[in-house]
C-alpha positions in Angstrom: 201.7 -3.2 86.5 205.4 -3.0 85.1 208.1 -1.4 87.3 209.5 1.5 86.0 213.0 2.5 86.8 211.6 4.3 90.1 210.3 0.4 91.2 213.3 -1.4 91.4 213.0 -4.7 92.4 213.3 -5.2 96.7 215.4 -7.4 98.4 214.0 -10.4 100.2 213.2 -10.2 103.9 216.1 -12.5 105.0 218.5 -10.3 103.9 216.9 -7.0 105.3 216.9 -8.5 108.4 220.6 -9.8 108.2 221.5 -6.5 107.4 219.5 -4.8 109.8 221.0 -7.3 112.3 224.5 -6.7 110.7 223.8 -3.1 111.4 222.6 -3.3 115.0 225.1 -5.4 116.0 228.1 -3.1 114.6 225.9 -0.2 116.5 226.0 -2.0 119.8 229.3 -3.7 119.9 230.9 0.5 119.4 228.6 1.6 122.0 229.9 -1.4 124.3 233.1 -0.5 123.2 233.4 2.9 123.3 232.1 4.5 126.3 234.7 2.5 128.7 237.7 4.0 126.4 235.6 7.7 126.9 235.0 7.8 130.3 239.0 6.9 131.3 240.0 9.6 128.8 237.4 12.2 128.8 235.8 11.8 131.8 232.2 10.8 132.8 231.3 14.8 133.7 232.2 16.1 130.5 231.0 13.1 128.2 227.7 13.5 129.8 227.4 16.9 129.2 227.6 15.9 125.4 225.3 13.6 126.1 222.3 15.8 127.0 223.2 18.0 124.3 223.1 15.4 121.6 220.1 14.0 123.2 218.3 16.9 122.2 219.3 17.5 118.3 218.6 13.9 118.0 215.1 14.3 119.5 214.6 17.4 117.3 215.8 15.5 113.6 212.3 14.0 114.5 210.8 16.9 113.5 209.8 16.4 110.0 206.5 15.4 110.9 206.9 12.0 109.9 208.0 12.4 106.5 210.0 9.8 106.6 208.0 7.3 107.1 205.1 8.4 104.5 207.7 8.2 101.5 208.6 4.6 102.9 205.3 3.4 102.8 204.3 5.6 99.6 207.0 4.7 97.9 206.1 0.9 98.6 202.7 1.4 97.6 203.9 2.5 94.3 205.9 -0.1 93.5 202.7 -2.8 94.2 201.1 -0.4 91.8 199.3 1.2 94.4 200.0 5.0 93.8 199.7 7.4 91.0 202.5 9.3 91.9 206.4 7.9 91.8 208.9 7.3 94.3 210.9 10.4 93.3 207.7 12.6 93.1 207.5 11.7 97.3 211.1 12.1 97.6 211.0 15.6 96.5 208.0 16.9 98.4 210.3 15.3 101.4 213.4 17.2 100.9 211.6 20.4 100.7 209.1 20.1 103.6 212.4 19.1 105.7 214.6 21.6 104.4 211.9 24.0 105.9 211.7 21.9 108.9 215.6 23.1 109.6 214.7 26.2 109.2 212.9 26.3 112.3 214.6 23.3 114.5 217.9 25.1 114.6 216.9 28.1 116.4 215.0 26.0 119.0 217.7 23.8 119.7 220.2 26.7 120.0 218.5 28.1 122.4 217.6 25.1 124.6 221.1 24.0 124.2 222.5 27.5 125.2 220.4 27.6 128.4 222.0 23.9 129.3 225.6 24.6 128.6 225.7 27.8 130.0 223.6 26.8 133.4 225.9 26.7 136.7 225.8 23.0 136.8 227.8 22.5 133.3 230.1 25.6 133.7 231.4 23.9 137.2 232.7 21.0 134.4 233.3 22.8 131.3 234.7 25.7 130.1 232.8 28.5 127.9 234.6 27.6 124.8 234.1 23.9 124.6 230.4 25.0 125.6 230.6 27.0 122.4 232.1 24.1 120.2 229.7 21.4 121.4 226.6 24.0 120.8 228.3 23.8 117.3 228.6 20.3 117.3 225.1 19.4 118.4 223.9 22.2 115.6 225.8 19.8 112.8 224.0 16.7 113.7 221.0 18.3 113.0 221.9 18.9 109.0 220.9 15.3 109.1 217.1 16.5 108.9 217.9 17.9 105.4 219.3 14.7 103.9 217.1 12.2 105.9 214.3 11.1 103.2 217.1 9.6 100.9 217.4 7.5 103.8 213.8 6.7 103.3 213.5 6.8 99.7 216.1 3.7 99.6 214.4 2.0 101.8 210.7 2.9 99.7 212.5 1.1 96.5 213.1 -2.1 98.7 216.8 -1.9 99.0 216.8 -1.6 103.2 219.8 -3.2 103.0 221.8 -0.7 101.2 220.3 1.7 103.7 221.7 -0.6 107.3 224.8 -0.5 104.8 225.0 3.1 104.9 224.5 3.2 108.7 227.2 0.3 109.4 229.7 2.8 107.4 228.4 5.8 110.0 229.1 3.3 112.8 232.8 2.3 111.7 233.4 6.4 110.8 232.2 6.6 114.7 234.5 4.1 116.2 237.8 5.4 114.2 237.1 9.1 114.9 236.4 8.6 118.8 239.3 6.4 119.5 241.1 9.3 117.8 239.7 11.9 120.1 240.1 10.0 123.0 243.8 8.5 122.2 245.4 11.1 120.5 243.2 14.5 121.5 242.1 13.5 125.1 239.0 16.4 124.8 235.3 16.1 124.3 234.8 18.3 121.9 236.6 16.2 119.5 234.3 13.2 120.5 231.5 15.3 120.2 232.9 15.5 116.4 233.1 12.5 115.8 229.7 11.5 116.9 228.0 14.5 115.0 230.2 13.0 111.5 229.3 9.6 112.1 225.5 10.9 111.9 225.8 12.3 109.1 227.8 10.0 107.2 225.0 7.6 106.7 222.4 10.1 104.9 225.2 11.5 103.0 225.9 8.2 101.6 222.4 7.4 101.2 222.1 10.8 99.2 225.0 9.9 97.0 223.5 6.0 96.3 220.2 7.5 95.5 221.2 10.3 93.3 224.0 7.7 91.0 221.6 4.9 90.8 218.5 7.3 89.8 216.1 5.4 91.7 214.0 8.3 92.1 213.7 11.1 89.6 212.8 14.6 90.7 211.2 16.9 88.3 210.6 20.6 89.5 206.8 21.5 88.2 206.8 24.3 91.0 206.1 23.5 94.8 204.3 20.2 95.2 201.8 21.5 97.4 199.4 18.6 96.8 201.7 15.7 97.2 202.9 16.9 100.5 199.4 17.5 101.6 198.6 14.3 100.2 201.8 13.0 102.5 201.4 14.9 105.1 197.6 13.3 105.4 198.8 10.2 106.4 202.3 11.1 108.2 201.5 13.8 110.9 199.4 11.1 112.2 202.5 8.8 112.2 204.7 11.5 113.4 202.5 12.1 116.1 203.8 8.0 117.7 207.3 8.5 116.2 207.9 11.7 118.3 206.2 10.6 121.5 208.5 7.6 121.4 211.7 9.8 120.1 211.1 11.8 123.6 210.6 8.6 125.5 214.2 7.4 124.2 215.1 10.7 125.2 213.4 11.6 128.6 215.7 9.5 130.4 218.9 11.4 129.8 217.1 14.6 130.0 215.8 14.0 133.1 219.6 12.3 134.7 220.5 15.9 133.1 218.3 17.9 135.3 217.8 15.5 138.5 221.5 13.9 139.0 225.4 15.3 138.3 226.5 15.2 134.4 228.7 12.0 135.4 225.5 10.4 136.5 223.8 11.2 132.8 227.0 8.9 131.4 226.5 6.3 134.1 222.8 6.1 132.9 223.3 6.7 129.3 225.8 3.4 130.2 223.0 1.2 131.1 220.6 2.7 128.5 223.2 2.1 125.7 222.4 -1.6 126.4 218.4 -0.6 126.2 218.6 1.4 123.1 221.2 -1.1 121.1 218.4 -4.0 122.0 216.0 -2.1 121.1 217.4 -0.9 118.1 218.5 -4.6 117.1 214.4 -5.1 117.8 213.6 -2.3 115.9 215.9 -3.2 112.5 214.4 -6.6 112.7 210.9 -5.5 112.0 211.4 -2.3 110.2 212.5 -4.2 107.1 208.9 -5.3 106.8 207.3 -1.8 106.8 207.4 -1.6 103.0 206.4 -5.5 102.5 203.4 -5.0 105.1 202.5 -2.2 102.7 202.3 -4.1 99.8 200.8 -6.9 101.1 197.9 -4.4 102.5 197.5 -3.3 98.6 197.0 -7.5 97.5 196.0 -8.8 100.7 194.7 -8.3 104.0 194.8 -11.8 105.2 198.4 -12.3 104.0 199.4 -9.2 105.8 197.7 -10.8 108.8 199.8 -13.5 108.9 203.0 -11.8 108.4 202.1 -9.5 111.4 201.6 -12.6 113.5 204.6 -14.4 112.1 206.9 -11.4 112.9 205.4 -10.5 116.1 206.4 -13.6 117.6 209.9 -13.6 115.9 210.2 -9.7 118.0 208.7 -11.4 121.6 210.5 -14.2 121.2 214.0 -13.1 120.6 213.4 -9.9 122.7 211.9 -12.2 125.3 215.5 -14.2 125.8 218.0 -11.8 125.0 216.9 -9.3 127.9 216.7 -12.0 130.3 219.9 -13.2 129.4 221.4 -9.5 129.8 219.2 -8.8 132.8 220.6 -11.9 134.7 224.4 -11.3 134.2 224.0 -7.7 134.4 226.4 -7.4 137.5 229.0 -9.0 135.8 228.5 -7.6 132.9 228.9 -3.9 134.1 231.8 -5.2 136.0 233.5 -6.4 132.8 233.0 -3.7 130.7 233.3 -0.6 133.2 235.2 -1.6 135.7 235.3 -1.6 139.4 235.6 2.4 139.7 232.1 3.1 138.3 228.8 2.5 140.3 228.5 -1.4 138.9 225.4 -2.1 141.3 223.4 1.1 140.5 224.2 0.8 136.7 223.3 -2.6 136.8 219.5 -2.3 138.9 219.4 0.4 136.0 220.1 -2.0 133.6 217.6 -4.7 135.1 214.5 -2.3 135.3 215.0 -1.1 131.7 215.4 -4.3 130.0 212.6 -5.7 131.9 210.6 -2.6 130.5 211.6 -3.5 127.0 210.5 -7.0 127.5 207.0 -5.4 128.2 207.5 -3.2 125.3 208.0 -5.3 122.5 205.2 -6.5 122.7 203.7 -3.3 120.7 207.0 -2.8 118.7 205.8 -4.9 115.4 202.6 -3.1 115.8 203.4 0.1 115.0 204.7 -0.1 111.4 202.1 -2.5 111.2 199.7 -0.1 111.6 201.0 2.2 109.2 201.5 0.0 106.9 198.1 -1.0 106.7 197.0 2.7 106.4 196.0 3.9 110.3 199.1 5.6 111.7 198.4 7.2 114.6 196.3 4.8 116.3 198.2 4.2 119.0 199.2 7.9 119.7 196.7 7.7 123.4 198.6 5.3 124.8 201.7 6.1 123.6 201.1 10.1 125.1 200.3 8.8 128.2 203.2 6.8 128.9 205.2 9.5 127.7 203.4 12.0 130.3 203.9 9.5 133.0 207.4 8.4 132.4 208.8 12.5 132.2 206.6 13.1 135.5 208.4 9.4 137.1 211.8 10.0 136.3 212.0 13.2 137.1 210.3 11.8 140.9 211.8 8.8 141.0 215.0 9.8 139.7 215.6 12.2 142.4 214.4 10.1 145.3 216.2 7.2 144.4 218.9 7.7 141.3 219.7 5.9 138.4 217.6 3.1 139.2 214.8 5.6 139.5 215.0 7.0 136.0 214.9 4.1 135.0 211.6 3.2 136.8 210.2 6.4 135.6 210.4 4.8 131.8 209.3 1.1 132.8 206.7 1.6 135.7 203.8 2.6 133.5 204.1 -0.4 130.7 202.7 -2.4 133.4 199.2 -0.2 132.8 199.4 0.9 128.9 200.4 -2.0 127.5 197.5 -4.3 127.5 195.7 -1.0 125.8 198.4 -1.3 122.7 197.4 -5.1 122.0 193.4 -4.2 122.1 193.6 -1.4 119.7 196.0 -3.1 117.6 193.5 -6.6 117.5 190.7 -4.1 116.6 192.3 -1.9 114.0 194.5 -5.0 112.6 192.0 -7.0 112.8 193.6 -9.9 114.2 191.8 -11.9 117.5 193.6 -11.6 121.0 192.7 -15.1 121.3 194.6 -16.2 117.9 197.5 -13.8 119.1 197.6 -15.4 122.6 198.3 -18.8 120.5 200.6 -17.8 118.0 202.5 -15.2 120.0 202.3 -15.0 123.6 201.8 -18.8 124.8 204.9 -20.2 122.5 207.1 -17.3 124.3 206.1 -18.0 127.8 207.2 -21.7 127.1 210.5 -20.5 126.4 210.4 -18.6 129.1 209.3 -20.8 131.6 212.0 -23.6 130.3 214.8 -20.8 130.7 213.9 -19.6 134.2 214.1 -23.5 135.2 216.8 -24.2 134.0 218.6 -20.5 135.1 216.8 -21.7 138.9 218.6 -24.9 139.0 222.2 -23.6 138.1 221.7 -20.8 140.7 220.7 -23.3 143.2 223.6 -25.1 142.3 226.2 -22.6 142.5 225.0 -21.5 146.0 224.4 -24.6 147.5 227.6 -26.9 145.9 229.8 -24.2 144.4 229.6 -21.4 146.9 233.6 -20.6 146.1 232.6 -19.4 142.9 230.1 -17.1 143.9 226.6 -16.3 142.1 227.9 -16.3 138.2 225.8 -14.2 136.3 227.1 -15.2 132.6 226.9 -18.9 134.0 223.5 -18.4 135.0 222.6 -16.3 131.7 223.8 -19.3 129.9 221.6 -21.9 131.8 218.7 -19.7 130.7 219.5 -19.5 127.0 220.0 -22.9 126.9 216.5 -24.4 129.0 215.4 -21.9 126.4 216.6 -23.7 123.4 215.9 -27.4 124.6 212.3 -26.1 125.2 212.3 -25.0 121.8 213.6 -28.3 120.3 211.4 -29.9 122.1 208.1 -28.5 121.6 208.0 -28.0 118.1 204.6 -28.7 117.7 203.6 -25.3 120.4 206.7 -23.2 119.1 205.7 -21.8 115.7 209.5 -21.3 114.2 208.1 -21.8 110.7 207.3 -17.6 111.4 211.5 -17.2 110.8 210.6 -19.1 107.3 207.6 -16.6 106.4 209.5 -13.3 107.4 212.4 -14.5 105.6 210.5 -15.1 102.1 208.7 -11.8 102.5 209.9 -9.2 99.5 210.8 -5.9 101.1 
């Protein structure tokens, strides 16, 4: 089948995940960046008030009931000649079912929001009218909802890149405004601003790209109930794991909001700033693929097989090292970038147990989309419920027996049991062996492991038993990790499968 102007040609998969990479990396360097600059200026009380406000509207944009995601992988479909219906026919149904979807999110959030900034706790920190401005703040961010499936629809038509583009923009707009509020205004409310512009600066650009290129054209025949039933089908189910795992990025500052002192929601928000960029890196790595994985589904299930493979050991793999390298110089890391005057050993435990969490969890990542793409969202919704039962209950326990690090705990801890059910389901409704992913995946990644940790063992050993002067150097250690990690890689080339970089890369989005 031809494409028509509403099946633009995509982008290859190299240069979604450059820009997806591009993106991430903008997005962690200002978080790195920033919230050392906000706490000396702001304070750590007051920014993590804001915090657990914005924590909230950004759970509650999630609300669309996976929308989203259904005109991504419709809109994919389509251009494989897959769907009746167009890109823009999707895109429509979208921006109505979400405008409605506002309708009923910003009376929820006002009133959860109110009930926070008005509670004894916040007004000992914060005065009743910056209370009123970040209510208004938090209540902006949330317009994102209505412009969110252009978003989508640009990534449907294969041009993810443009879409990281747009979010890179949002993360420079951040930057600038913040280092105004802090330099020149000195008040949260104006860094609550900024944040709530830089969020909607990427869907507004999105809106604008989509609209002048005309890669999806919207024509009213009256309301499309049976496309959005017809979306709605396939997304709630997907919506279902997308929200549980929203509120699991989210629990953690909740919970440091209701267990611990506002400053303490900043300190942890510190540590999970490192978590979320990761995981975010993680998450723009694969997402690129959604819409390939959904083609391939239409032409062929094996070759969709072994793209899943092929990207779920590029995710383990990198995920695997970079955490390990974090976890290991987190001390020093914390040190560097927050100073001395901070809590550097309880960020940094916090640090250590999250990353070692995401380690765990990436092992399910790829899976995910995966599933969707190949037309069974939802599948993993079980598993993913109960860790999101267990980790409120844990941090909420933990964190008030034993702090920061015990949030954190709450969020990790029950990985260690769910996991393993992830993998199974995904083998059976994939259909992919454990025994095939155990090769391909999980026994080239222990190798690097295994050559990292030596080789982190031996400079550690090293520095305490010859060097003792210059104390236990976490970024000296880091480094000995990362690079036992590469000589095993060079090494074995036979037992590392890096031809899976090759096959992502020549993937059409």
């Amino acid at each position: 089948m031809g494409r028509s102007a509403d099946q633009p040609r995509g982008h290859k998969g190299l240069a979604g995940v450059l820009s997806s990479a591009g993106a991430g990396v903008a997005g962690l360097l200002a978080g790195i960046l920033l919230l050392p600059i906000i706490i000396a200026t702001v304070s750590a009380e007051h920014y993590g008030v804001w915090l657990v406000v914005s924590a909230v509207a950004q759970y509650l944009n999630y609300s669309d009931l996976g929308v989203g995601t259904a005109i991504v992988h419709f809109g994919s479909r389509a251009r494989a000649g897959g769907e009746q219906r167009s890109l823009g026919d999707f895109l429509q149904a979208g921006l109505i079912w979400n405008a409605l979807a506002l309708v009923v999110v910003v009376p929820v959030f006002t009133v959860i929001a109110t009930l926070y900034l008005w509670s004894a706790k916040v007004q000992a920190v914060l005065s009743p009218q910056d209370s009123v401005w970040l209510l208004v703040a938090g209540t902006a961010m949330l317009v994102a909802l209505l412009f969110k499936p252009f978003g989508s629809a640009l990534n449907g038509a294969g041009l993810l890149p443009v879409e990281r583009r747009n979010q890179t923009v949002g993360v420079l707009v951040r930057v600038l405004l913040t280092l105004i509020a802090c330099f020149v205004f000195r008040d949260i409310v104006f860094v609550a601003v900024a944040e709530a512009v830089a969020v909607l600066v990427p869907v507004l650009l999105s809106w604008y790209i989509v609209s002048r290129r005309r890669l999806a054209r919207m024509r009213w025949a009256g309301f499309p109930r049976a496309t959005l039933r017809y979306m709605l089908s396939y997304s709630t189910r997907a919506f279902a794991v997308n929200a549980v795992g929203a509120l699991l990025l989210q629990a953690g500052t909740i919970a440091a909001g209701v267990t611990l002192r506002p400053q303490d929601v900043t300190y942890y928000n510190a540590a999970f700033r490192v978590y979320t960029s990761v995981r975010q890196l993680i998450g723009w790595a694969n997402d690129p693929f959604r819409p390939a994985l959904s083609r391939l589904n239409v032409i062929s299930r094996d070759e969709a097989r072994t793209a899943l493979l092929a990207i779920s050991f590029v995710t383990l793999s990198v995920s695997a090292i970079g955490c390990a390298v974090l976890m290991i110089a987190s001390r020093d890391l914390v040190r560097l970038w927050l100073g001395s005057s901070v809590p550097v050993q309880a960020i940094a435990w916090t640090m250590v147990v999250l990353l070692a969490g995401l380690l765990v969890n990436a092992v399910h990542l790829p899976l995910i989309p995966a599933a969707d793409a190949a037309g069974f969202p939802g599948v993993f919704f079980v598993p993913q419920l109960v860790w999101m039962v267990l980790t409120v209950i844990g941090s909420l326990l933990f964190g008030h027996f034993l702090g920061l690090p015990g949030v954190a705990l709450g969020l990790t801890l029950p990985l260690l049991l769910i996991e393993p059910f992830y993998l199974i389901r995904a083998s059976r409704v994939l259909a992919f062996s454990l025994r095939t992913w155990t090769r391909s995946v999980a026994l080239p990644v222990v190798l690097l492991m295994l050559g990292g940790s030596a080789a982190a063992a031996s400079v550690s050993l090293m520095l305490a038993n010859w060097f003792a002067e210059l104390g236990a150097s976490g970024f000296l250690v880091a480094a000995a990790f990362l690079l036992g990690s590469g000589i095993v890689a060079v090494s074995m080339k036979k037992r590392v499968p890096w031809r899976s970089f090759v096959t992502m890369g020549r993937l059409e989005l």
